[in-house]
RONULO-110746 format. One line per 5 residues: their letters; for each residue z, y, x of N, C-alpha, C, O, CB. Coordinates in steps of 0.001 Angstrom, whole numbers, padded with zeros to 6 digits. Glycine has a CB too. Example, Ala and Ser with C-alpha at 12.3 -4.5 7.8 and 13.67 -1.06 7.14 Angstrom:
AS	007800 -005690 013190 007800 -004500 012300 007800 -003300 013200 008465 -003319 014236 009046 -004473 011308  007080 -002250 012850 007140 -001060 013670 007870 000030 012900 008039 001138 013409 005725 -000598 014084
This chain:
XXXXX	-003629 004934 014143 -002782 003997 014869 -001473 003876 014116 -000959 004874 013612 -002546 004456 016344  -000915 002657 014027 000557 002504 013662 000948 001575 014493 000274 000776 015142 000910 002124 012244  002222 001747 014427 003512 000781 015181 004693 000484 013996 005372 001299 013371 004403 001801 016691  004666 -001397 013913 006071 -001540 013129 006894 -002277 014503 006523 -003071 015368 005973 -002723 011405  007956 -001704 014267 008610 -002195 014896 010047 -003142 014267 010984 -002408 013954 008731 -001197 015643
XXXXX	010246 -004367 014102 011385 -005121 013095 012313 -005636 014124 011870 -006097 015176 010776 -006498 012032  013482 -005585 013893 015052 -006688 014172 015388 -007526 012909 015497 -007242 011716 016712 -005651 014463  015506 -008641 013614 016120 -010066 012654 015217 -009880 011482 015871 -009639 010466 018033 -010052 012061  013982 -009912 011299 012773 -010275 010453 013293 -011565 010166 014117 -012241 010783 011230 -010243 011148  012521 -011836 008878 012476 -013076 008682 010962 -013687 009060 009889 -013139 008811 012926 -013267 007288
XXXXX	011131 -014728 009601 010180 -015460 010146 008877 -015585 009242 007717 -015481 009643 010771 -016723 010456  009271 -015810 008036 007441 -015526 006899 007322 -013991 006981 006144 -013645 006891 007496 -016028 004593  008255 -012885 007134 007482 -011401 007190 006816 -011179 008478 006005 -010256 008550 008509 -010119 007001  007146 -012184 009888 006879 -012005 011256 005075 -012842 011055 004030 -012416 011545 008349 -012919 012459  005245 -014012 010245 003915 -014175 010259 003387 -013404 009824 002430 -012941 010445 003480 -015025 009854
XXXXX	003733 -012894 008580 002761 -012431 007767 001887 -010698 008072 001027 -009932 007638 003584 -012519 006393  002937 -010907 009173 002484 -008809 009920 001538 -009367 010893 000464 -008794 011080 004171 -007472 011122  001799 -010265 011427 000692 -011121 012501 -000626 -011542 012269 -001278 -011850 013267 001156 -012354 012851  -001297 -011644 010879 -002228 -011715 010234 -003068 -010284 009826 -004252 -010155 009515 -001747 -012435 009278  -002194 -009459 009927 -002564 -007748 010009 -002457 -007254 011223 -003305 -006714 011933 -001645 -006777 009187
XXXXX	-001518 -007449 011375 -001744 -006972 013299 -001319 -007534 014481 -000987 -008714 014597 -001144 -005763 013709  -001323 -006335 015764 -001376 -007502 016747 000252 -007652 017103 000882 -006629 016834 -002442 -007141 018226  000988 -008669 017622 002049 -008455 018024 002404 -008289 019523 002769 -009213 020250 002608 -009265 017501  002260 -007069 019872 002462 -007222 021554 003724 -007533 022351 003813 -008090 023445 002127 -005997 022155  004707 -007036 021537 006415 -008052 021949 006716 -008570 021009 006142 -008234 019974 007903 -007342 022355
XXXXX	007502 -009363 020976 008241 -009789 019611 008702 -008647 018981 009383 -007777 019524 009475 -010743 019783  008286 -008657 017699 008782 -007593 016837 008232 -006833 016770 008333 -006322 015654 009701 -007104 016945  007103 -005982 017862 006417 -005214 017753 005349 -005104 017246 004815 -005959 017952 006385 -004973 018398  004390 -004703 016474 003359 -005115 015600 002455 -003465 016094 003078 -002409 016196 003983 -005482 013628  000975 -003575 016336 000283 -002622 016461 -000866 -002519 015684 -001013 -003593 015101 000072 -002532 017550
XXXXX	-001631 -001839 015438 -003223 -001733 014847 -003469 -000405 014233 -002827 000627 014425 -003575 -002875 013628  -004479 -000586 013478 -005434 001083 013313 -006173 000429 011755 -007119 -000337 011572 -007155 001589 015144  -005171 001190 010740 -006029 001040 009169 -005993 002451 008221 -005803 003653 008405 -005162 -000316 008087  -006151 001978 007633 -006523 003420 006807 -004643 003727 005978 -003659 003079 006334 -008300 002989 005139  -004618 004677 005043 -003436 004993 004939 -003390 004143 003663 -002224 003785 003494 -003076 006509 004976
XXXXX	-004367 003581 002495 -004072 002961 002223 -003058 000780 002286 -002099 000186 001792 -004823 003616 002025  -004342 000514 003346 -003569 -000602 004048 -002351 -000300 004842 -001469 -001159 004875 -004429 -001259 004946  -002226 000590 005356 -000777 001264 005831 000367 000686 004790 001149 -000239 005010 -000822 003156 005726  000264 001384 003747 001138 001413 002394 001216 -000118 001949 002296 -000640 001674 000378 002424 001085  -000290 -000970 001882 000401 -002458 001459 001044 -003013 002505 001885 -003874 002244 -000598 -003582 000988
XXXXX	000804 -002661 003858 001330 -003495 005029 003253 -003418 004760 004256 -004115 004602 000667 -002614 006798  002708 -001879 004874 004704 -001497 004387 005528 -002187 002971 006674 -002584 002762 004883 000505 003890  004541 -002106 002334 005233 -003103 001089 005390 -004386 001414 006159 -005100 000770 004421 -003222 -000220  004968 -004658 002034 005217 -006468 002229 006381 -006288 003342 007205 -007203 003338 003534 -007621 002993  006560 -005384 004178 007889 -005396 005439 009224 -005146 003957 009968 -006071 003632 007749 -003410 007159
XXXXX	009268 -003626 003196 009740 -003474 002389 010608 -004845 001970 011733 -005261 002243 008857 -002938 001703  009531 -005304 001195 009745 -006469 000255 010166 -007530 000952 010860 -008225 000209 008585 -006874 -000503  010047 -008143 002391 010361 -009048 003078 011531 -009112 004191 012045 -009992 004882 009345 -009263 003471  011650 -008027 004045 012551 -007941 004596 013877 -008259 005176 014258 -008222 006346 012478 -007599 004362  014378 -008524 004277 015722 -008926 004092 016818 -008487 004603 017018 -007364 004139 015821 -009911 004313
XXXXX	017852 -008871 005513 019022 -008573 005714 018840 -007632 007487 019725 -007078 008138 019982 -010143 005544  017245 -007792 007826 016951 -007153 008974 016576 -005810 008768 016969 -005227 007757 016011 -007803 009648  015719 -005133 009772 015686 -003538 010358 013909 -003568 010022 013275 -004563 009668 016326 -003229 012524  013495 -002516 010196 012393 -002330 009954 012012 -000384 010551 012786 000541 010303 012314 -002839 008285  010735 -000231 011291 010446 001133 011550 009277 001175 011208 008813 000036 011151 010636 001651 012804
XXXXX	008295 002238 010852 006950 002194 010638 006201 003490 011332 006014 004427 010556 006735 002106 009108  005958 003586 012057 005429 004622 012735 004130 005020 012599 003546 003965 012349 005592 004440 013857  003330 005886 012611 002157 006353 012341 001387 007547 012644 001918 008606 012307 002178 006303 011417  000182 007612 013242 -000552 009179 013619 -000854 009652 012740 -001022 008762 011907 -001712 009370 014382  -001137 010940 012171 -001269 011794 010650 -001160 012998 011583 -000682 012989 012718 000128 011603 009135
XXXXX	-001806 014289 010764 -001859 015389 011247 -000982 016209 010476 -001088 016710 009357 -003089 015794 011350  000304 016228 011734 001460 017391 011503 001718 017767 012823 001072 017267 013745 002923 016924 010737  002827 018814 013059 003146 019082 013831 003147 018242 015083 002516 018169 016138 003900 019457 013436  003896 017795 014627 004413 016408 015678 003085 014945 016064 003061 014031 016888 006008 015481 014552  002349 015310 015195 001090 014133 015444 001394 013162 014547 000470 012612 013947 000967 013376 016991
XXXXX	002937 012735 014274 002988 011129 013554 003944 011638 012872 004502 012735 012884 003353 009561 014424  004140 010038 011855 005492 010320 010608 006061 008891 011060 005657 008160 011965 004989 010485 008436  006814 008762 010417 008014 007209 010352 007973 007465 008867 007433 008243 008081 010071 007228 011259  009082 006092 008856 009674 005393 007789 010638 004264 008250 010348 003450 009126 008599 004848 006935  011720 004295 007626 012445 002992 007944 012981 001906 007363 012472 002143 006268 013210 003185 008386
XXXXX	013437 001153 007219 013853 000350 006267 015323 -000753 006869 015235 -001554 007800 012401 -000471 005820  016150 -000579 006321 017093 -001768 006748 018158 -001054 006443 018173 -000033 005756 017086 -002397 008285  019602 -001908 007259 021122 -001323 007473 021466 -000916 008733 022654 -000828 009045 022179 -002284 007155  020650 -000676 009443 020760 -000501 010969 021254 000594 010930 021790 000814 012016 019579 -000552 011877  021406 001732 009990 022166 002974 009730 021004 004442 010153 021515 005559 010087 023755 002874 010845
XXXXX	019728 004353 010503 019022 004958 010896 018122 005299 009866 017433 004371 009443 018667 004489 011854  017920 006755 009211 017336 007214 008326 016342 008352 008998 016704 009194 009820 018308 007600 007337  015139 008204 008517 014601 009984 008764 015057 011113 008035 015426 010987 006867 013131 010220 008472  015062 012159 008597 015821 013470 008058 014777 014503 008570 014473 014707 009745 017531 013759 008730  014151 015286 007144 013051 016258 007171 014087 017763 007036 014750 018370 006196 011767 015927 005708
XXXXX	013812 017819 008037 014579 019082 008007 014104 020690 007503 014626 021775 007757 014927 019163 009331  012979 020369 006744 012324 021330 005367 010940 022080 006424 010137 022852 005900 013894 022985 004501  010846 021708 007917 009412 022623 008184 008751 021165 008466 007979 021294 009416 009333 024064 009754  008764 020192 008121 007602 019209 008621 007570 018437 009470 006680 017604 009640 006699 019634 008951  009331 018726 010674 009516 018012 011906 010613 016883 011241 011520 017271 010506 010114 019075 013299
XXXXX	010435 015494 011570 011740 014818 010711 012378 014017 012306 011870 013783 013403 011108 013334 009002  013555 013823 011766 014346 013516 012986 015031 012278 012499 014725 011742 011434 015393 014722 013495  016006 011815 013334 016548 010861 012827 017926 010886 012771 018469 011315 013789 016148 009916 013342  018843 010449 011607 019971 010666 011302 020752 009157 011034 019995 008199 010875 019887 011642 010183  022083 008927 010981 022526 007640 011057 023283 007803 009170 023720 008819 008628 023778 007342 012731
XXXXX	023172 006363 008601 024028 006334 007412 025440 006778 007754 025914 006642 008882 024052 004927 006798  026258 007452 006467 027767 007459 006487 028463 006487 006591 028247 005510 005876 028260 007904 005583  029374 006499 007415 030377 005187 007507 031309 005543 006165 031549 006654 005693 031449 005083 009204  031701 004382 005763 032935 004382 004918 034454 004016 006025 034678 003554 007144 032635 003035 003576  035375 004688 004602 036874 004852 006040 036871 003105 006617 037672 002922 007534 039246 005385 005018
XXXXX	036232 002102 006266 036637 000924 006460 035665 000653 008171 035878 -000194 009039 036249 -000113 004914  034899 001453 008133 034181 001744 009362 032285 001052 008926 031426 001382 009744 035221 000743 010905  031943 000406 008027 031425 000354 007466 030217 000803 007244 030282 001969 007634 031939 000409 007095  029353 000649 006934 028036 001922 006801 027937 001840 004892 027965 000789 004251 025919 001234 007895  027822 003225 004311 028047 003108 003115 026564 001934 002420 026710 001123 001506 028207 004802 002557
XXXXX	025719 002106 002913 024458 000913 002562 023048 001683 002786 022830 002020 003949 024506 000273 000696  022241 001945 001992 020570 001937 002508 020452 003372 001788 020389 003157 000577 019256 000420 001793  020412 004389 001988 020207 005412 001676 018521 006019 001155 018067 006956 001811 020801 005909 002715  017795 005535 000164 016651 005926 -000548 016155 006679 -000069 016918 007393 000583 016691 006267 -001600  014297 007180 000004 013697 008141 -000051 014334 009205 -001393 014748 008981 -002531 012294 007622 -000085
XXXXX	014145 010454 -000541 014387 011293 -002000 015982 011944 -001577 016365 013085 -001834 014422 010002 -003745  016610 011080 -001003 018123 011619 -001412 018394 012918 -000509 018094 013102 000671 019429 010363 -001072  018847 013497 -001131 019551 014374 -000177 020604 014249 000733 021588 013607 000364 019915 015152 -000716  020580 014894 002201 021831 014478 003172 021605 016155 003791 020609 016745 004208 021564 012757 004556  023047 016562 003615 023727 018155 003949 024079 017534 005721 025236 017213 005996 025688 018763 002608
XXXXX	023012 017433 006743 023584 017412 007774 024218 018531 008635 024603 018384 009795 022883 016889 008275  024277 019761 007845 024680 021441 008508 025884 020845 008146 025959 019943 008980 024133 023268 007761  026871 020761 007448 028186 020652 006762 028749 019480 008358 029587 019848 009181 028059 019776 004646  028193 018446 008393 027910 017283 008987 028552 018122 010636 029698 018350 011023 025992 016663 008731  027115 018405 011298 026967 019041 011949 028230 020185 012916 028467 020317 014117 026125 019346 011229
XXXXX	028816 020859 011606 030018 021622 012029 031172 021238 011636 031926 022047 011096 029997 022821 011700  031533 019929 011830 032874 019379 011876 033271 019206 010092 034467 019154 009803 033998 020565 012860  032437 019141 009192 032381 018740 007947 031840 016931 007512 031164 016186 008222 031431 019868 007408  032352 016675 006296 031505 015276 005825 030343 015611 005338 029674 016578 004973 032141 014377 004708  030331 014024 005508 028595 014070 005173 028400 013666 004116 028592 012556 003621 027608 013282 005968
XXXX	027944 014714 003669 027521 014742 002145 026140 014504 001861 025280 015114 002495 027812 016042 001515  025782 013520 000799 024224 013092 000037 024630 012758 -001650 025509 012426 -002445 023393 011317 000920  023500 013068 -001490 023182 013281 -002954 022239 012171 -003607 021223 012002 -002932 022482 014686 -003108  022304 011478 -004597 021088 010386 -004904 020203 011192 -005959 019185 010683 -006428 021691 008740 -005643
């Protein structure tokens, strides 16, 4: 099973998830593929994205039953906190109030520092 869930899509990525799956609210997209079609479905949200939000949700066997992924400026990143459970963490604001921009798979984010009245520090 997966769930995408998008804000302010662009209207050819809204069709084009609609041809893969079902849409039960606006924005909400559901269905059941293998992990490969998973991965092209996500490349085309990826790639189509644009100036909107994007979530990708999914069942897989971990702890927790499912994984995410996200995509956009909405400031919402997953954060694996090193045993397998990932949570969700918001981008750094800049002093202008700002969100510093799209923070990559891969990067590192020190949310302990964060956490106890420290900045938030990442690493690319």
């Amino acid at each position: 099973m997966l769930v995408i869930v998008t804000e302010n899509a662009p209207h050819r990525l809204r069709g084009r998830l609609a041809v893969w799956l079902l849409e039960v609210k606006a924005g909400v997209y559901v269905g059941r593929y293998s992990a490969r079609i998973r991965e092209m479905i996500w490349k085309q949200v990826t790639d189509g994205i644009g100036d909107g939000n994007a979530v990708l949700a999914w069942s897989t066997n971990t702890d927790s039953g499912y994984d995410f992924e996200t995509i956009g400026k909405d400031r919402r990143i997953p954060w694996d906190r090193g045993d397998g459970v990932k949570f969700i963490s918001f981008l750094p604001m800049e002093e202008s109030g700002e969100p510093v921009g799209e923070i990559h798979p891969g990067t590192k984010i020190d949310l302990f520092s964060r956490k106890y009245g420290g900045e938030f520090l990442y690493e690319k």
